[in-house]
N, C-alpha and C positions, 0 to 999 in steps of 0.2 A: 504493500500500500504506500511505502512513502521512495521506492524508487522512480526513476526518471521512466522509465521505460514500462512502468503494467502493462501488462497483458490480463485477457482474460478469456480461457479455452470454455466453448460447451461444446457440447454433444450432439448436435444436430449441424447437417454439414451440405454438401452438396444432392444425398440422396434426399431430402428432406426439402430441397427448393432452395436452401441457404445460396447467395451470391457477394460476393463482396461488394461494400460499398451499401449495404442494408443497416439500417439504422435496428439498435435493440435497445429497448426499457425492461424496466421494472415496473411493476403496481407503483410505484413510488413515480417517478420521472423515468428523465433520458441517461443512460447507461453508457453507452460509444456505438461506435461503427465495425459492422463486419470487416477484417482486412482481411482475409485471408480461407478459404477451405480446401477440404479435403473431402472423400466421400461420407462420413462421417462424422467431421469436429469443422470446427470453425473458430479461428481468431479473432478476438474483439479488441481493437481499440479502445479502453474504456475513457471516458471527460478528466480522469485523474492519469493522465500519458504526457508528457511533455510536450509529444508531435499531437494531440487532439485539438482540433478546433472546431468548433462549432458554430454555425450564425445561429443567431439567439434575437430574442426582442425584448422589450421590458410588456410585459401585458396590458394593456389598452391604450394601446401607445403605437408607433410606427416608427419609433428610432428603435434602431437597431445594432446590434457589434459581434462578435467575436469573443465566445466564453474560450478560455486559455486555462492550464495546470503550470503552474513554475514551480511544483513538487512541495513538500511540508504536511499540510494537514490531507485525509484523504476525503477529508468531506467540506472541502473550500477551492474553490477557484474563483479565477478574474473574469469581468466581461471587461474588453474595453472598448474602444472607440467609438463610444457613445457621444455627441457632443455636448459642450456645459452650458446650453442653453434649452434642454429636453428638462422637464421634471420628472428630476428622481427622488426619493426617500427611501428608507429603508423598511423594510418588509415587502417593501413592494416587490412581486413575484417577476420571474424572468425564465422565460419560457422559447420554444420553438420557432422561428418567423415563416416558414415552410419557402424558403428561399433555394432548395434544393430538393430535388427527389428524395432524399436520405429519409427527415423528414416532415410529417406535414406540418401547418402551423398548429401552435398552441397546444404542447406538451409540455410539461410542467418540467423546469432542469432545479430553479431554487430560488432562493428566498434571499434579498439585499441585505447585509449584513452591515458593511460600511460605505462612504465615498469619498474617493480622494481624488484631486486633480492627475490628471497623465503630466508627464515630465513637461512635453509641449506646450500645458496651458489651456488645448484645444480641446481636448475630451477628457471623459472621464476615467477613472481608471476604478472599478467597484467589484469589491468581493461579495462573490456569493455563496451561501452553503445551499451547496448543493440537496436536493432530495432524496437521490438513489446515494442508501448507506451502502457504501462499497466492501465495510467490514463485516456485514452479515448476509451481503448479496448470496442469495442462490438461484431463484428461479426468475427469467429472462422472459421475454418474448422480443422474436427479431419481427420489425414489420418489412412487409414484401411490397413493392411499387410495380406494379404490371407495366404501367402506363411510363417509365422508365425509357426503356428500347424505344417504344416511340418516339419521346421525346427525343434523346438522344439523334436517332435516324433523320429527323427533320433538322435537328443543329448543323447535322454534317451537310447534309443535303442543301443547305443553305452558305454553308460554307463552301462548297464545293461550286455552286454555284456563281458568287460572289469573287470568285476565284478566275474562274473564267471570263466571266462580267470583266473583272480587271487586267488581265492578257489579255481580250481583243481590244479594249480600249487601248492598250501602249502599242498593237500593231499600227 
């Protein structure tokens, strides 16, 4: 729990639908990201990982930042780049923005604890305790995004497009 690097192995893997890049909770909140399977287990990146990041929101609200781990306690992390003219307070919940397929909006990650300025001046820098106890974690559920591949297919296809668009323009 207080290395840089958690991991966190389940049992449920690629025969089971598991894919990487699948968000998992707990009945509690947000947990991490599938990184990794195999036919049977699957690697999770959990919110308490050095390399975890997550886009997050503040709940009824539409600013938005990036929850972060900088290792210490396993039931605290930072959101930052919030900017400091958004109202914040403490207790106030901080949840999912579904800015990503991983996942959708408004899943519960934790609760404001403090607020301090970012180094810059320009945002905020706020710890949150998180919801999913990492020290009593056992049972997960990964959610699955069908709708995923398609998306994906049209960003390329779009790029691919735009692509071409701009090689017959410079002939």
């Amino acid at each position: 729990l207080h290395k840089a690097n958690n991991l966190i192995t389940i049992n449920k893997g690629e025969a089971d639908g598991i894919r990487p890049e699948m968000g998992v909770v707990c009945s509690l909140g947000v947990v991490g990201i599938v990184y990794l399977t195999s036919k049977h287990y699957s690697i999770v990146i959990p919110l308490i990982n050095t390399d975890s990041k997550v886009s997050c929101r503040l709940r009824h609200s539409e600013y938005f930042g990036s929850l972060i781990w900088k290792r210490g306690y396993a039931d605290r992390a930072l959101v930052t780049n919030i900017p400091c003219h958004a109202p914040v307070k403490n207790k106030d919940i901080v949840e999912t923005n579904g800015f990503s397929d991983i996942f959708p909006p408004g899943l519960p990650i934790g609760t404001i604890q403090s607020i301090n300025n970012s180094i810059d001046g320009m945002s905020y820098l706020i710890k949150v305790k998180l919801f999913a106890n990492f020290a009593t974690l056992r049972d997960v559920s990964v959610i699955t995004n069908y709708t995923s591949p398609e998306r994906r297919q049209l960003e390329e296809e779009a790029l691919y497009t735009t692509a071409q668009d701009s090689t017959q323009n410079q002939q």
